[in-house]
N, C-alpha and C positions, 0 to 999 in steps of 0.2 A: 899260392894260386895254382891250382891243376890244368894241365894242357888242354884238359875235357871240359872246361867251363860251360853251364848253361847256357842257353840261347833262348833268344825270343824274338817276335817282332821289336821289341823293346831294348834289345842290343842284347848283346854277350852280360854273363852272370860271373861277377866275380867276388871272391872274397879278399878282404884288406886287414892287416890285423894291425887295425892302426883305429880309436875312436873317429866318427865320422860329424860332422856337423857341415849344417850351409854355407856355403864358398868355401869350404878348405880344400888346399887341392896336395897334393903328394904323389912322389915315384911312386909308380908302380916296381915290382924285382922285375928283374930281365926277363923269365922265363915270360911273365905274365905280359910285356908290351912287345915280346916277339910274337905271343899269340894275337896279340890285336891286330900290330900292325902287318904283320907277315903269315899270318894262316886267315885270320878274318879278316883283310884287308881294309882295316878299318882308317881313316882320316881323321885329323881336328875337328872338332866340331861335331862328330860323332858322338853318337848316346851311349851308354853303357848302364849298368845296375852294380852295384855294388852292395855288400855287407859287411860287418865288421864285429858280430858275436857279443855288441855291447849297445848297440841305440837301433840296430836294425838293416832292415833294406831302402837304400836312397838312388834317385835319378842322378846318375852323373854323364859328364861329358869326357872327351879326353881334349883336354885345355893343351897342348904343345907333344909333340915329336919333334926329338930329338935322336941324333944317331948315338947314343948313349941309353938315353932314358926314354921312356914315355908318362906322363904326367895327366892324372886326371882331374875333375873337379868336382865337390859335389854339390848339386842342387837343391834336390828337394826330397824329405822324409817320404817314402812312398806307405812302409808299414811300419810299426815298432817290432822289436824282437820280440818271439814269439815266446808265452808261456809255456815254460817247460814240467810237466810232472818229476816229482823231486824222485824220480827210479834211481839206483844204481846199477851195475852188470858188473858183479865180479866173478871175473871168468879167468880159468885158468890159462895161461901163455900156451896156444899153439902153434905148429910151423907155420914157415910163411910160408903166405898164402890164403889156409885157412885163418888167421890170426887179423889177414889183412880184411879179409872178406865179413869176420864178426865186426871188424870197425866199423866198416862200411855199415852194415845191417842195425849195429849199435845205433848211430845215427839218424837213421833214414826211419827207425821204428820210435826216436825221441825219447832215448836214454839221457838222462841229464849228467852221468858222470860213468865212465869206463874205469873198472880197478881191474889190471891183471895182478892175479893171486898166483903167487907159487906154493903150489903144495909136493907131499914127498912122493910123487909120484910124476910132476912135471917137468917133460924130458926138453923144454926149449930156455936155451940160455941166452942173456945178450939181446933182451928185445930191442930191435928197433924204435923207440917211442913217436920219432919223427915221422918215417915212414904211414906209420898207422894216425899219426896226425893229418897227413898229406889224401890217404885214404879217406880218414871222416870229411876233410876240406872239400874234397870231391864230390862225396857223396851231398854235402850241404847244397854246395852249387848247381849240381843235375835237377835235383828234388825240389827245389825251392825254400828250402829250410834257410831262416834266419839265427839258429842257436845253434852252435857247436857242443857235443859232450865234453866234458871236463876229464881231462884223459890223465888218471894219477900212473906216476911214479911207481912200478912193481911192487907188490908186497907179499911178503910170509903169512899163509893161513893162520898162525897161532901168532903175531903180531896183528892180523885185519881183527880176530877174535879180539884180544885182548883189548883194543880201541874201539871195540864197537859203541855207537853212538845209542843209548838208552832208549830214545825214542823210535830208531828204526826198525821196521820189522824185517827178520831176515827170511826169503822165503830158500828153501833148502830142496833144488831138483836134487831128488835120491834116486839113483838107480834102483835103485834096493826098493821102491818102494814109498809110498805117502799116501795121504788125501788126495784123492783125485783135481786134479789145478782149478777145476770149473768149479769146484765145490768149495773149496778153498780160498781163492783171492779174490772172490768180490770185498770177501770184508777185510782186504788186507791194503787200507788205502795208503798214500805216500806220507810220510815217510819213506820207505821200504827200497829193499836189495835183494837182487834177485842170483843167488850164488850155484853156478856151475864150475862140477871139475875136471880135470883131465880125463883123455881117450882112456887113458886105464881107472877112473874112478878115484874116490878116496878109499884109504885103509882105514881099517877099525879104529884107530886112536882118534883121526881125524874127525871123523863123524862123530865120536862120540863128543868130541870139541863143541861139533856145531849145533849139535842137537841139544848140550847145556847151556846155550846161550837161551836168557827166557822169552825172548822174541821169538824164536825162531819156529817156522812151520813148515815140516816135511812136506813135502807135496812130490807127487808121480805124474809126469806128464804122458801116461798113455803106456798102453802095453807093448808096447815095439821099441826097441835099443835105436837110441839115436845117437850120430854124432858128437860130440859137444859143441860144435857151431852151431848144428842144426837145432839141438838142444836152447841154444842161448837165443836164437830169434825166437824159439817158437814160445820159451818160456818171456817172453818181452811181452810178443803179440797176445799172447791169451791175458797175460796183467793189463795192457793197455785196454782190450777189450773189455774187462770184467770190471777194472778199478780206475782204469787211467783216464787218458780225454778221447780214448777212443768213445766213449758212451756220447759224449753230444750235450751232456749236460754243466 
């Protein structure tokens, strides 16, 4: 649970990673009933929302404080967990900071699964995986999101190649060059992964890696050199709009 949890008329917005069902009740961690009861001043009998990244958003109360624990309960199913578009972001490891800020934006745009990719050019070692958990957790709770990204285990470019899954399409931000994105990913429905590399690009063997895979579609996201964070929202946002559930339908 993050110190920033949402709020509402409807109480404080937390996350539990625990399955949620009516009358079950459970500790909350320390960090999360010191916010309750000691920054939000909250009481027994007090309301709260709760999620849990597997049945949804539910009404809860906080059933007992203790100088130990604080204990909640839940009541009632408010929404089910939200349908997620099957996207992945496999994005190269950057520092922290920026590394933490693509989780966060992973998230918040309804990536269904985060891969950071090591490729031979990526200068960050030792990710944090927690960290940037704690980040998406955040972002889930501010925004109202019921689903968490699925946040893998780092992986080697020519191992993520090698296990590519046949039916997903890979879309390939090239610096270098593609099909314009607008033109491109309407018809590139989910399945699909969306692969950004490091601040210094990939080298020729790399690319050439990616561009043999028979899914894959080069795409240019615009004439101006972007970040790779900035790279990986924008390349979210324009899938979600053209192919994802940004459309409405």
């Amino acid at each position: 649970m993050s110190s920033k949890a949402g709020s509402s008329k409807a109480g404080p917005r937390l996350f539990v990673d625990a399955p949620l069902e009516a009358g079950k009740t459970l500790p909350l961690p320390p960090a999360a009933g010191h916010y309750l009861t000691r920054v939000m001043r909250l009481r027994e009998g007090d309301g709260v929302r709760l999620f849990d990244d597997r049945t949804g958003e539910w009404r809860a109360v906080i059933a007992a404080v203790g100088k130990r624990e604080v204990v909640v309960r839940a009541e009632a199913l408010l929404r089910p967990r939200e349908v997620v578009p099957d996207l992945w972001l496999c994005a190269a490891p950057l520092k922290a900071g920026r590394i933490d800020w693509l989780a966060e934006k992973a998230c918040e745009l309804g990536v269904a699964r985060l891969v950071p990719t090591v490729t031979r050019r990526t200068v960050v070692g030792n990710l944090k995986l927690d960290r940037l958990r704690a980040h998406m957790i955040e972002a889930a709770e501010q925004c109202e999101r019921t689903a968490l990204p699925e946040l893998a285990e780092p992986v080697p470019l020519a191992a993520l190649l090698a296990d590519w899954p046949e039916a997903r399409a890979l879309i390939f931000c090239d610096e270098e060059g593609g099909e314009p994105a607008a033109k491109a990913l309407p018809g590139i429905a989910a399945p699909a992964a969306i692969l950004i590399g490091p601040e210094g690009g990939f080298d020729d063997a790399e690319r050439a890696a990616i561009r043999a895979l028979p899914r894959c579609v080069r795409v240019s996201l615009g004439p101006r050199i972007l970040r790779a964070d900035t790279a990986a929202a924008a390349a979210v946002s324009v899938w979600q709009a053209l192919a994802g559930d940004w459309r409405g339908d």
